[in-house]
VOGU-3710 file (C-alpha; in Angstrom, 3 decimals, decimal comma):
1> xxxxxxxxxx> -4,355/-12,915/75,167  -6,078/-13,775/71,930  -7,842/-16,530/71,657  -6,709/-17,593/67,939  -3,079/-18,317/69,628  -2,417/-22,414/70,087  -0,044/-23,518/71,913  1,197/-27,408/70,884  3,055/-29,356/73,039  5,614/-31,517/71,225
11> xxxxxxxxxx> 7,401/-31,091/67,746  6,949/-34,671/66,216  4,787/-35,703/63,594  1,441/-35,057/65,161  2,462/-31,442/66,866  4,066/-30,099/63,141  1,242/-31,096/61,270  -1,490/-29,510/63,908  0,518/-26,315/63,771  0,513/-26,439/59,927
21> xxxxxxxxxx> -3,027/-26,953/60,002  -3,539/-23,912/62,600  -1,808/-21,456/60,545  -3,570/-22,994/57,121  -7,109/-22,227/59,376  -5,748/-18,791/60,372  -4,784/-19,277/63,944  -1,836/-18,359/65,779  0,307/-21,874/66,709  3,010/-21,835/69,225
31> xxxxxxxxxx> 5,061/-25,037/69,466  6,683/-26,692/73,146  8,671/-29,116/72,611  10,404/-30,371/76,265  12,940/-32,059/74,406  15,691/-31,483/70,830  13,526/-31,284/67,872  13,896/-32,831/64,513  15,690/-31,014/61,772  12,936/-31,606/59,361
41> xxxxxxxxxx> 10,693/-30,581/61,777  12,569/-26,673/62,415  12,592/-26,748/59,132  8,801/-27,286/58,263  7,851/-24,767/61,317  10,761/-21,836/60,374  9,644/-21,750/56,255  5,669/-21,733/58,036  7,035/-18,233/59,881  5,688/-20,822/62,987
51> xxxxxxxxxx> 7,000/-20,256/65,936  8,580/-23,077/68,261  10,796/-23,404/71,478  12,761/-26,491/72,703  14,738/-28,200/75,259  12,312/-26,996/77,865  8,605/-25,394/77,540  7,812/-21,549/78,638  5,027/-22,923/81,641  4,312/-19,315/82,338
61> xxxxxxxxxx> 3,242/-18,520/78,848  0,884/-21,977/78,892  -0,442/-21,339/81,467  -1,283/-17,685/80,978  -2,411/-19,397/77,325  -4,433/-22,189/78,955  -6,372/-19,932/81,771  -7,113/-16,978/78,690  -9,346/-20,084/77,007  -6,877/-21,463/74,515
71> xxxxxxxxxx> -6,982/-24,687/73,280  -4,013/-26,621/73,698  -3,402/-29,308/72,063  -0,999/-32,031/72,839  1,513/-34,849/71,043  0,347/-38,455/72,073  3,191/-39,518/73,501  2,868/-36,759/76,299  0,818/-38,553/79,100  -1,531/-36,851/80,472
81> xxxxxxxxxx> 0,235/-37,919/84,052  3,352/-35,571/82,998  3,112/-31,780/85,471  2,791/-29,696/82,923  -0,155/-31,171/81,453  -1,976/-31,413/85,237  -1,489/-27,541/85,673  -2,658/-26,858/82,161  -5,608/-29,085/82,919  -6,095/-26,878/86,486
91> xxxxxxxxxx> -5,740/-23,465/84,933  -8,777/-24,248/82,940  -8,396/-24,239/78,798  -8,920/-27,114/76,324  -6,601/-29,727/76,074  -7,066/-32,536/72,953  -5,021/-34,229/71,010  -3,933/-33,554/67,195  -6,804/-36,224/65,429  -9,362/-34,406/67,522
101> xxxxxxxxxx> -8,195/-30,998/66,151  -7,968/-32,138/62,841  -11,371/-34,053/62,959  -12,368/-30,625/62,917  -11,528/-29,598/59,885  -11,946/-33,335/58,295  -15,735/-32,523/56,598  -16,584/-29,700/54,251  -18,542/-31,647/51,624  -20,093/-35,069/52,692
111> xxxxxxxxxx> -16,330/-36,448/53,009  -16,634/-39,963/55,222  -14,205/-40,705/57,646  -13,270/-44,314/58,520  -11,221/-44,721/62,023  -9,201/-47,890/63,218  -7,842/-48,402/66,115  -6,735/-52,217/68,231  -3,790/-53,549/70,461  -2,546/-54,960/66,760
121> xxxxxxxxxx> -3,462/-54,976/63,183  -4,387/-51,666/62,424  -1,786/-50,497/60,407  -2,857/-53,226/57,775  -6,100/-53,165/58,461  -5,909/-49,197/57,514  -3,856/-49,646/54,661  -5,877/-52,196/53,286  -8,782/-49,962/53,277  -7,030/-47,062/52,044
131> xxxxxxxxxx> -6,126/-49,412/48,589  -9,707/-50,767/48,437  -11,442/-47,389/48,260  -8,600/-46,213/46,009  -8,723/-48,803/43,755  -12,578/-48,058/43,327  -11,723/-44,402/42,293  -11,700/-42,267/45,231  -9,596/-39,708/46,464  -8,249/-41,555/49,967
141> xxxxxxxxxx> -5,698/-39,932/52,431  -4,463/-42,842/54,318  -3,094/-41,049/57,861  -2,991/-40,767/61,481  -0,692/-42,982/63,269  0,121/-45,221/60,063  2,635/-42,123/58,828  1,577/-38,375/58,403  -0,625/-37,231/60,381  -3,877/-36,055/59,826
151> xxxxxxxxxx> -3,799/-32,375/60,556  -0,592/-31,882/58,135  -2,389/-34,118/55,424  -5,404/-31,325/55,412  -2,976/-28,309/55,759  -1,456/-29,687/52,500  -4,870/-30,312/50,442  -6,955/-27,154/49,359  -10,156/-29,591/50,325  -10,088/-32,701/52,436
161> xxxxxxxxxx> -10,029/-36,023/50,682  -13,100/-37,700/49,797  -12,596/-40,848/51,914  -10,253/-40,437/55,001  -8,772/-43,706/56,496  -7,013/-42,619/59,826  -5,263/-44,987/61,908  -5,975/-44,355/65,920  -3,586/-44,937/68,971  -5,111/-45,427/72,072
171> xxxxxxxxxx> -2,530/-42,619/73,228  -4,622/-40,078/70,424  -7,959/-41,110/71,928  -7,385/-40,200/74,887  -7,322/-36,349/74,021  -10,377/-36,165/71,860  -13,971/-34,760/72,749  -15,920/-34,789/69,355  -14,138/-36,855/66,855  -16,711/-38,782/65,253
181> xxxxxxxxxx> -15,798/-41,343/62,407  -18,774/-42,502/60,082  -17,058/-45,864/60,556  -15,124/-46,737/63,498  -13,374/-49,929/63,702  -12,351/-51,734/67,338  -10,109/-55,057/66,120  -9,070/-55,794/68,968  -8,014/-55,141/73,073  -5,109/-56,767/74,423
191> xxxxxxxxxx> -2,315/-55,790/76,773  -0,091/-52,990/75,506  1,135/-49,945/76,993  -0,142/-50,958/80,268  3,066/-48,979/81,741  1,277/-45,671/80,461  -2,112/-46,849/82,361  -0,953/-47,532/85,689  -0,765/-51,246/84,725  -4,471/-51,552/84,474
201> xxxxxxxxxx> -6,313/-52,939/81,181  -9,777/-51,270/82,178  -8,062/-48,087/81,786  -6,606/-48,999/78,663  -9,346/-50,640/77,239  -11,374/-47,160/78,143  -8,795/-45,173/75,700  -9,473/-47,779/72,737  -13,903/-47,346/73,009  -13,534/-43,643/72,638
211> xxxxxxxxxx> -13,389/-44,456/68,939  -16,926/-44,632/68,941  -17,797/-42,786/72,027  -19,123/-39,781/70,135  -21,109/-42,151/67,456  -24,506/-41,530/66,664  -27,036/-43,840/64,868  -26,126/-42,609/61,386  -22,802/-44,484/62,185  -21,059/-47,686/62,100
221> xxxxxxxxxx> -18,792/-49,187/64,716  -17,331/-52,548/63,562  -16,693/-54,684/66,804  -14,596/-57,487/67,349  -17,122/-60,586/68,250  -14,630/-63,120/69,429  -12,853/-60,120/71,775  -14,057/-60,168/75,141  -12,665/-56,818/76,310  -14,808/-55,242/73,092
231> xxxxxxxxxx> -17,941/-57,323/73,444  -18,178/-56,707/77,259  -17,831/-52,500/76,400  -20,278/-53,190/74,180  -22,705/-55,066/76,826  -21,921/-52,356/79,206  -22,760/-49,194/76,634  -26,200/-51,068/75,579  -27,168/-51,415/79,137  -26,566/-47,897/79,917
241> xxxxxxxxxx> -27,836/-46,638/76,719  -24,726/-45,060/75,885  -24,450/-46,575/72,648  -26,869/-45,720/69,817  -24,405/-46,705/66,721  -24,970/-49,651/64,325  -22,917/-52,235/65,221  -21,503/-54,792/62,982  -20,096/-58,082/65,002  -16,898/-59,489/62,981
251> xxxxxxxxxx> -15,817/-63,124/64,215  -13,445/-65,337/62,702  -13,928/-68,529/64,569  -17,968/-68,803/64,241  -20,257/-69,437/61,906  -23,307/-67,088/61,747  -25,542/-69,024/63,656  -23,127/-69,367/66,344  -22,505/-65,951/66,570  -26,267/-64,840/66,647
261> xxxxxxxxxx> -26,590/-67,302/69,295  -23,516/-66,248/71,327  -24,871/-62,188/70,887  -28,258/-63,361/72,104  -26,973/-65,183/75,009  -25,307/-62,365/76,511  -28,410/-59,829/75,010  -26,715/-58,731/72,200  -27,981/-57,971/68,928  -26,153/-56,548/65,708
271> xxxxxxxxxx> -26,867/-54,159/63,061  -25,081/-56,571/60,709  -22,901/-59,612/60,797  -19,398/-60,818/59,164  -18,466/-64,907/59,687  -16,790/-67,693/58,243  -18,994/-70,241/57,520  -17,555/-73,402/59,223  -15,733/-73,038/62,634  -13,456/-76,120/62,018
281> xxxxxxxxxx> -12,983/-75,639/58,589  -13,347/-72,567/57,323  -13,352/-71,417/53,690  -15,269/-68,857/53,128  -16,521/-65,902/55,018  -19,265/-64,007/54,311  -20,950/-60,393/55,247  -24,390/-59,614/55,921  -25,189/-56,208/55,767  -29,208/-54,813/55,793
291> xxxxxxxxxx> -30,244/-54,177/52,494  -27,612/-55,743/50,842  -27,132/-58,861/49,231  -24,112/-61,102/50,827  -21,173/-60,590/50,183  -18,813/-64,024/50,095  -14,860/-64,044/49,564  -12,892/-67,398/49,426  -10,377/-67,223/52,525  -7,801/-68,855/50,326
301> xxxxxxxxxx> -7,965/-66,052/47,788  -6,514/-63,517/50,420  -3,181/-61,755/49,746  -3,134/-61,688/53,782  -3,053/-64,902/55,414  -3,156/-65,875/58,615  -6,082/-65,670/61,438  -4,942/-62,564/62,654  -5,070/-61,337/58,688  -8,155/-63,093/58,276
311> xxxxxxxxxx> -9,743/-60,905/60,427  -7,764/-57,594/59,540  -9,641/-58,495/55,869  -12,940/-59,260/57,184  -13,173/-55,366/59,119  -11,421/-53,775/55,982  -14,350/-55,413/53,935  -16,842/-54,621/56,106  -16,074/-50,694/55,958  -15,818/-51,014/52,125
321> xxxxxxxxxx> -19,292/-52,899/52,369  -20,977/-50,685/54,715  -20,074/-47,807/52,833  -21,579/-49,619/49,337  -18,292/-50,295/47,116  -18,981/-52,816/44,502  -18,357/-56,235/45,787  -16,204/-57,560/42,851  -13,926/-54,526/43,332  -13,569/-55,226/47,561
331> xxxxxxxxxx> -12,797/-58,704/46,393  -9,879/-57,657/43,410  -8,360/-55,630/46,546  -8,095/-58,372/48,637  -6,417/-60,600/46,257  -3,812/-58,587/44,713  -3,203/-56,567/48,358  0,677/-55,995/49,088  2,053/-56,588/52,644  2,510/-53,627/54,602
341> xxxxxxxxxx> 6,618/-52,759/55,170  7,877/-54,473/58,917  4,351/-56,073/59,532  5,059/-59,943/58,254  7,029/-58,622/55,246  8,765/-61,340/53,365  12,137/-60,249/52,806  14,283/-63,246/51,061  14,968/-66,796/51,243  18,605/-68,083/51,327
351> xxxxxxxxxx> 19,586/-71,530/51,159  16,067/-72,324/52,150  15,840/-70,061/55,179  13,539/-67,707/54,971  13,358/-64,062/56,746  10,817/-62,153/57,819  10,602/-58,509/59,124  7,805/-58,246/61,778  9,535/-55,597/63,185  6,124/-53,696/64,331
361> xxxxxxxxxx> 5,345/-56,605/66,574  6,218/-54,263/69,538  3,870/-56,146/71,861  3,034/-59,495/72,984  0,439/-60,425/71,048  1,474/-59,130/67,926  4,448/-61,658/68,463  1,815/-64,330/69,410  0,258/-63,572/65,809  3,429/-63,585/64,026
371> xxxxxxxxxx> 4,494/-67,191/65,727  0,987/-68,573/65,319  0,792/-67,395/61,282  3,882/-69,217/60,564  4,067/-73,144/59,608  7,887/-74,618/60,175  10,292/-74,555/62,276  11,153/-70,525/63,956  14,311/-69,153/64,634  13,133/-66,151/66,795
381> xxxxxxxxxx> 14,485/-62,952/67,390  13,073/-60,942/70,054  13,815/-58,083/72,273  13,862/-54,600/73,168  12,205/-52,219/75,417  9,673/-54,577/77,424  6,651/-52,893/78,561  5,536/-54,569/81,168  4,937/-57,660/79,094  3,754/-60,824/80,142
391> xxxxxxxxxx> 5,405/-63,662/77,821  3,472/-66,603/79,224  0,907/-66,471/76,532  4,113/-67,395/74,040  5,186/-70,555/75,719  2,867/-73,119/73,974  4,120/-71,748/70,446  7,721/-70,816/71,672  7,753/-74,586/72,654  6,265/-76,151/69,564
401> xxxxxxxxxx> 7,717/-73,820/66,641  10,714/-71,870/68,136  14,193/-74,021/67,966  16,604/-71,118/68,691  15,672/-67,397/70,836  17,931/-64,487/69,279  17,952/-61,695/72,125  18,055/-58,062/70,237  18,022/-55,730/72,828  20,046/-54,359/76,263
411> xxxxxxxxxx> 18,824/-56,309/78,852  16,953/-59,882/78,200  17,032/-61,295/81,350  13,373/-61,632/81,368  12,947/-63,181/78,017  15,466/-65,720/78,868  14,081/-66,527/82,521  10,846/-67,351/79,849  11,758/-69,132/77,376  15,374/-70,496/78,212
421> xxxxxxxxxx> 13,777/-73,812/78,813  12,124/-73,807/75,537  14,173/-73,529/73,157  17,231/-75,430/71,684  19,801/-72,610/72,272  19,606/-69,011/73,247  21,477/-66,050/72,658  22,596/-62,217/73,194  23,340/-59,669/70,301  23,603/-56,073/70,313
431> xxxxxxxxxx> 22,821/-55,336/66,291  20,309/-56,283/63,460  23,592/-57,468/61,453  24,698/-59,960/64,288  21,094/-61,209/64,705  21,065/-62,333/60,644  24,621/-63,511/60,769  23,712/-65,790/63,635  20,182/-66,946/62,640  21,567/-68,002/59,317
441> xxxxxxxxxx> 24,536/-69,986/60,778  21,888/-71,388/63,497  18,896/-72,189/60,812  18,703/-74,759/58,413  16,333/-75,701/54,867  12,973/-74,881/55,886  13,792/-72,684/58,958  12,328/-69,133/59,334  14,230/-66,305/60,503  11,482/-64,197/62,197
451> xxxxxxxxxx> 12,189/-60,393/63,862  8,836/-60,488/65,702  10,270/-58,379/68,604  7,446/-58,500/71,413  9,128/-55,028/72,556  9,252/-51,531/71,635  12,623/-50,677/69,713  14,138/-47,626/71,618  16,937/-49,124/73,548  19,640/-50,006/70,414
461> xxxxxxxxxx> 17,092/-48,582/66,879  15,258/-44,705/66,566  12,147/-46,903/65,942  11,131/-50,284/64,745  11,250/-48,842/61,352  14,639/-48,455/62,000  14,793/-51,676/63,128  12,972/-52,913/60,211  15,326/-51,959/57,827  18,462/-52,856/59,111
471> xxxxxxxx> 17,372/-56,259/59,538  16,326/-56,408/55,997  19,703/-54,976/54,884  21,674/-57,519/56,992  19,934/-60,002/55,337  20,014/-58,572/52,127  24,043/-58,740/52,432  24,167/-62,421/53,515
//
């Protein structure tokens, strides 16, 4: 069998646009898919002359694939638990995922790639980069998990962009082996997905370092300082000498002095630092990079507000910084920055009652952001697929902000066991349309509807996009 065949396992995004890719680099891809594949998708493999199977994958022929030295590569939301993927593994070919088959192809004349990856914020964060280094002139494919994927974004360009901002699931780390981003950023570990890692954070927590597992010391990896799943990696790697990046420690509740002093406690030194510059009051943050004067942005200024923004802009700034853009440019993009679509976007305000579509918040903590960020009085709707999540984290600001819990989702017994007590009045609805109807009969001047779900959207919506934007329509036809 030759060894220029492919096979790809799955037909979505990340599985088209690594076939795509194959064929552009003159191999032979073969696309599985176990389940019905996307119109779109048949489409974009057919006009290729690609071929593709579905409802079922041809095991004999991966396996004859896999054991003739084929690299296989595989859609993210296959685990790596799943049969077919343990006797692929056993008959003894390569098996990575679509950003480490694409990081492959990513550099053919000094082009810099910039990864991000975190339990939340990385979508803006990645977005926010992407418009910095665009608005300074560069050519910028903003990719990965934000939207197309990587390997279909270089199939379509006859050279790779100059700056590539790719957006990292924990889910696409776990299948790479080389990928090496010039500047890797870590905002954060929290619990998500723990159902896909046998309920165990360590293991999850593993998946998010490999951002910067294949670093070297020409590299940056920009580390969460006030995250103590990140900072203890990082204290682990040092010890062992596994770690030979520059590291630039990002906190947004100390000053620099307290941070140097927290870093040396533990026998941690940075390459650089980023900090606000009063932990009660903060203002200002600043970024000090070697060889570089500071670089100081007024916190108010920011078109992202918010802690959880605050820091999203901080990281953004620092890989704009690190890679020498001008600093009155880094600051322009931060104050004229648009808010990324179901991520905290503002939709209306009727009669006083504003609504906001945070329809991404498909975990806990995104939700804890989302109810933290905002000032008055919450009516909340929540719901979905729950992952294993563990609400207690939300009571303190359920109890304080939320008057009224909207359930969105199939079955919300758990969310009501939580929060029941809570709240003013609960309820049960099966669409986006009956949520808005209901939170603007429930809410009153200065109340804001939030969709900050906590859950994944797959039992009523296709996706949280989806989800997104029939909320916003419903409230759009108040």
């Amino acid at each position: 069998m030759s060894h220029n065949i492919v096979p790809i396992l799955g037909a979505g995004e990340s599985g088209t646009g690594a076939a795509l890719l194959a064929l552009r680099k003159g191999l032979q891809p073969w696309v599985s898919d176990s389940g019905a594949i996307d119109v779109m998708a048949q489409r974009a493999l057919s006009n290729a002359g690609i071929e593709w199977e579905a409802n079922g994958h041809d095991e004999s022929r991966l396996l004859a694939a896999s054991a003739a030295g084929a690299t296989v590569i595989k859609s993210p939301g296959i685990p790596d638990s799943t049969p077919i993927i343990q006797r692929i593994k056993s008959a003894g070919g390569e098996l990575i995922s679509e950003i480490e088959f694409a990081s492959r192809f990513a550099r053919t004349d000094g082009q810099r790639v910039i990864a991000v990856t975190g339990s939340n914020g990385k979508t803006t964060t990645t977005a926010l980069i992407a418009a910095i280094f665009e608005n300074a002139g560069h050519e910028v494919s903003c990719i990965g998990n934000i939207g197309k994927s990587w390997a279909r974004d270089l199939s379509e360009r006859r050279r790779p962009a100059s700056i590539q901002v790719v957006e990292v699931s924990s889910f696409q780390l776990d299948g790479v082996t080389s990928f090496r981003p010039d500047v890797a950023i870590l905002l954060n570990i929290t619990p998500d997905h723990l159902d896909r890692y046998n309920n165990d954070i360590e293991q999850y927590a593993d998946s998010k370092w490999r951002i910067g597992s294949n670093q070297n010391a020409s590299d940056i990896l920009v580390l969460n300082a006030d995250d103590p799943l990140s900072v203890a990696r990082w204290k682990n790697d040092q010890d062992t000498g596994a770690l030979t990046t520059r590291v630039i420690a990002v906190s947004n509740s100390h000053t620099e002095t307290q941070l140097q002093k927290k870093l040396a406690k533990i026998g941690l030194q940075s390459w650089g630092l980023a900090s606000v510059d009063s932990k009660d009051h903060p203002s200002e943050f600043t970024i000090n990079l070697p060889h570089q004067k500071p670089f100081t942005m007024t916190i108010q200024e920011l078109a992202l507000q918010g802690k959880h923004n605050l820091y999203n802009s901080m990281a953004a700034s620092v890989a704009a910084r690190a890679l020498e853009l001008r600093k009155e440019g880094v600051r322009d993009s931060l104050v004229q920055f648009d808010a990324i679509e179901h991520r905290m976007e503002f939709v209306t305000k009727t009669n006083n009652i504003a609504f906001v579509n945070d329809s991404k918040a498909t975990n806990v903590n995104s939700a804890w952001y989302a109810l933290e960020s905002i000032a008055g009085p919450i009516v909340w709707i929540a719901g979905g697929v729950d992952k294993g999540n563990d609400y207690t984290s939300l009571l303190h600001l359920v109890a304080s902000k939320v008057d009224h819990l909207i359930c969105l989702g199939k079955n919300n017994k758990k969310l009501i066991d939580t929060f029941s007590e809570c709240v003013k009045s609960h309820h049960e609805v099966r669409t986006a349309a009956e949520a808005v109807q209901l939170a603007y009969g429930l809410g009153i001047p200065g109340h804001t509807v939030l969709l900050s779900p906590a859950c994944a959207s797959f039992d009523l919506f296709g996706s949280y996009e989806e989800r997104g934007r029939e909320f916003k329509a419903a409230v759009r036809n108040l």
